[in-house]
C-alpha positions as CSV (number, residue, x, y, z in Angstrom):
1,X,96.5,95.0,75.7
2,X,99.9,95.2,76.9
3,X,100.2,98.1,74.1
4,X,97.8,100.2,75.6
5,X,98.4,100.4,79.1
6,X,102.0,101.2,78.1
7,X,100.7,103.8,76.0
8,X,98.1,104.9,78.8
9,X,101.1,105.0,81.3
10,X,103.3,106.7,79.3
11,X,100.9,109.7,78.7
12,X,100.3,109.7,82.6
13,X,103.9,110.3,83.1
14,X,104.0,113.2,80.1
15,X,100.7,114.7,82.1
16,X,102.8,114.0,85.6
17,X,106.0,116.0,84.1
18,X,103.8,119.1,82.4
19,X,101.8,120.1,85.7
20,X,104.6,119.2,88.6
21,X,106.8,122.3,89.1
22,X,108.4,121.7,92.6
23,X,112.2,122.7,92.4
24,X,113.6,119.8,90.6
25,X,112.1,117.7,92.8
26,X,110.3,115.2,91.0
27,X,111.8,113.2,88.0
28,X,110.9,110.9,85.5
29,X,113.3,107.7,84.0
30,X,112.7,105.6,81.2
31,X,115.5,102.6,81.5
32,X,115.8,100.2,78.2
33,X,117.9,97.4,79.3
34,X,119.4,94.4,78.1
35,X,119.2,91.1,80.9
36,X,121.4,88.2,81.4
37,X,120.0,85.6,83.2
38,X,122.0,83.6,85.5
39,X,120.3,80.7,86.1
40,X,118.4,78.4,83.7
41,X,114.6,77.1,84.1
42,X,114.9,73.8,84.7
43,X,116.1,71.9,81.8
44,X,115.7,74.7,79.5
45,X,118.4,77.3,78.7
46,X,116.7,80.8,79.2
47,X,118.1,83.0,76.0
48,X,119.2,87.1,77.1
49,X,116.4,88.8,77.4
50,X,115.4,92.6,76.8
51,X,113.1,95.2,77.8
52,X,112.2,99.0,79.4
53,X,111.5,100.4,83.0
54,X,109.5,104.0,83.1
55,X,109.7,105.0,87.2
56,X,109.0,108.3,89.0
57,X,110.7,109.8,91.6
58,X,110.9,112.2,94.2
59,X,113.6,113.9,96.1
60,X,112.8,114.0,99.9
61,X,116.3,114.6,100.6
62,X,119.5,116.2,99.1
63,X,120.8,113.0,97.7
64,X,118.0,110.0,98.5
65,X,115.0,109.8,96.2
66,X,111.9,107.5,96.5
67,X,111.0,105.8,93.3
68,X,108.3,103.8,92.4
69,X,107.8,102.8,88.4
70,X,106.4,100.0,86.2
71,X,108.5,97.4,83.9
72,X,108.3,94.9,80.9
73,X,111.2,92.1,80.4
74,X,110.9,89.3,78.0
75,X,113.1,85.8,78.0
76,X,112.9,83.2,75.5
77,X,113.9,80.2,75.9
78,X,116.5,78.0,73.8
79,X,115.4,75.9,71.1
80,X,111.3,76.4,72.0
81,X,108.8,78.7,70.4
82,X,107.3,79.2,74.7
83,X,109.2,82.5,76.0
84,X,107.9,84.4,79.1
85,X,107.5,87.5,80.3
86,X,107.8,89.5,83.9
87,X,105.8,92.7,84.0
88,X,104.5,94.6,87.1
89,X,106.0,97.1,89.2
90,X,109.1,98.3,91.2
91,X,109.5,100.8,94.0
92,X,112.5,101.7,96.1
93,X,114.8,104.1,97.3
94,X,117.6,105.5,95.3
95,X,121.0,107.7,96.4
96,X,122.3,109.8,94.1
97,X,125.6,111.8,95.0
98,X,128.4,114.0,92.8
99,X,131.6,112.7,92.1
100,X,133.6,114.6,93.4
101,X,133.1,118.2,92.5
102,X,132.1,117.3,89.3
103,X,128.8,119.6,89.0
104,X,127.9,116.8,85.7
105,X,128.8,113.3,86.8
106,X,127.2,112.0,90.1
107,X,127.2,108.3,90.8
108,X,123.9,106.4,92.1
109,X,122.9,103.8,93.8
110,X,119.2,102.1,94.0
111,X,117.7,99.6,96.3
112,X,113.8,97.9,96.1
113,X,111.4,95.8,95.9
114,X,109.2,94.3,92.6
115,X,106.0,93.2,92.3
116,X,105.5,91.4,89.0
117,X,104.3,88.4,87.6
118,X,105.5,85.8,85.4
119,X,103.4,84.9,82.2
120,X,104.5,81.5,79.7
121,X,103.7,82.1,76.4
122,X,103.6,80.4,73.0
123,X,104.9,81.3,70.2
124,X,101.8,83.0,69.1
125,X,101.4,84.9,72.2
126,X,98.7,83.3,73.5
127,X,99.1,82.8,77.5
128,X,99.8,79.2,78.6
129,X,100.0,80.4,82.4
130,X,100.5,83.3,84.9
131,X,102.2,83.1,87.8
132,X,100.2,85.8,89.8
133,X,102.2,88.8,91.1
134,X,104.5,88.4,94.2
135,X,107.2,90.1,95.8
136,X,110.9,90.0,94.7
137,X,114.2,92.9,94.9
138,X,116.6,94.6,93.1
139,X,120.0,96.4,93.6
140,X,121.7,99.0,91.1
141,X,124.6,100.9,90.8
142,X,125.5,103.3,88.6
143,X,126.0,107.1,86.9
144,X,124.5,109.9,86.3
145,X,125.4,112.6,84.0
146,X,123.7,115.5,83.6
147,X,123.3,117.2,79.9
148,X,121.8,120.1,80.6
149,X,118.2,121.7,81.1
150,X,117.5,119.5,84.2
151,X,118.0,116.4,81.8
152,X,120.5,113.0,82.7
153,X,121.8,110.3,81.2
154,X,121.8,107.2,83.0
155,X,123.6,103.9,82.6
156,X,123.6,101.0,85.5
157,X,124.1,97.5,85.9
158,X,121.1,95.6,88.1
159,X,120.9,92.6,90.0
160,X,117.1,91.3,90.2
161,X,115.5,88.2,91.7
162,X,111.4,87.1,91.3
163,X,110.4,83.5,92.3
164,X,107.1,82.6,91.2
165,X,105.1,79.6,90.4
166,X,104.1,78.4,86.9
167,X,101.7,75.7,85.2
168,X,103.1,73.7,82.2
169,X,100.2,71.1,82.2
170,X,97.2,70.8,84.3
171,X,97.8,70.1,87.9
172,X,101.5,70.7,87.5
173,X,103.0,73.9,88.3
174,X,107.4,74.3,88.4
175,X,109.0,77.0,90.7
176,X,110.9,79.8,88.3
177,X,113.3,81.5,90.2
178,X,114.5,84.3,87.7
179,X,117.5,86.3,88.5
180,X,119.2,88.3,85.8
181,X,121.8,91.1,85.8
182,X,120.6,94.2,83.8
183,X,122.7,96.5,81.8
184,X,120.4,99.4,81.1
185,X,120.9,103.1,80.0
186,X,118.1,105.3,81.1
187,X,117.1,109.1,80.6
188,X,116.0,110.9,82.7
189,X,114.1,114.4,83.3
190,X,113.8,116.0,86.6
191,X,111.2,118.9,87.4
């Protein structure tokens, strides 16, 4: 399931890009990313985790953007065969700005909210429990550089914090506060 409405989203975006003309207005990202959690769940030791951001974004301003996009992360966690995931969505407001005079390298900075969700998993991916979405944020930093043909390359670091509840038996639910830093490197199209 989680296949398809990636699939389904990604062709929205593809669909999004081919029809908007609007000055270089509009762009699309798509982040993978690498996370580092800095906390552990309890007694468990969460393992680095990875996964992908796709996020639209428009240019209201010279510099500031509004963004709003959907993500997938996935922890394990040490010596257990139960990893979980956070999925759902993020939107914000992002600043990007030249260095310089430099007409290739800008720097940017990103600010937001998420909404995800939490979901335990065994180790044959069947669902155990699911937090429900709520509200968490995110901060970003980092460059821009511009290859040519309205096309960028994107690395950042990212700070993000979600706390959600979760059930590990019946009648028993643990608060999960995840935070992780996220080195990513995303490409991006503008149009």
């Amino acid at each position: 399931m989680k296949q398809i409405k990636l699939i389904a989203f990604s062709v929205l975006l593809l669909v999004i890009g081919n029809t908007l003309e609007a000055q270089n207005k509009w762009s699309a990202e798509f982040r993978p990313g690498i996370n580092f959690p800095s906390e552990d769940l309890g007694e468990s030791n969460i393992e680095t985790g990875f996964g992908f951001e796709v996020t639209v974004g428009y240019r209201f301003m010279a510099h500031l953007h509004a963004y709003f996009g959907w993500g997938y992360n996935t922890f394990s966690i040490e010596d257990s065969d139960v990893d979980f995931d956070e999925t759902g969505y993020t939107f914000g407001l992002q600043f990007i700005h030249p260095l310089g005079t430099s007409e290739t390298w800008s720097y940017l900075v990103r600010a937001g909210a998420i909404y995800n969700h939490l979901e335990l998993e065994d180790g044959s991916g069947d669902l155990i429990d699911d937090s429900g979405h709520g509200i968490g944020w995110q901060l970003e930093a980092g460059l821009d550089y511009a290859i040519g043909a309205n096309w960028s390359l994107r690395p950042s670091i990212r700070y993000r914090s979600l706390s959600r509840d979760l059930g590990v038996a019946e009648n028993q639910t643990f608060g999960v506060d995840l935070n992780y830093l996220s080195f990513g490197f995303g490409v991006s199209k503008s149009f």
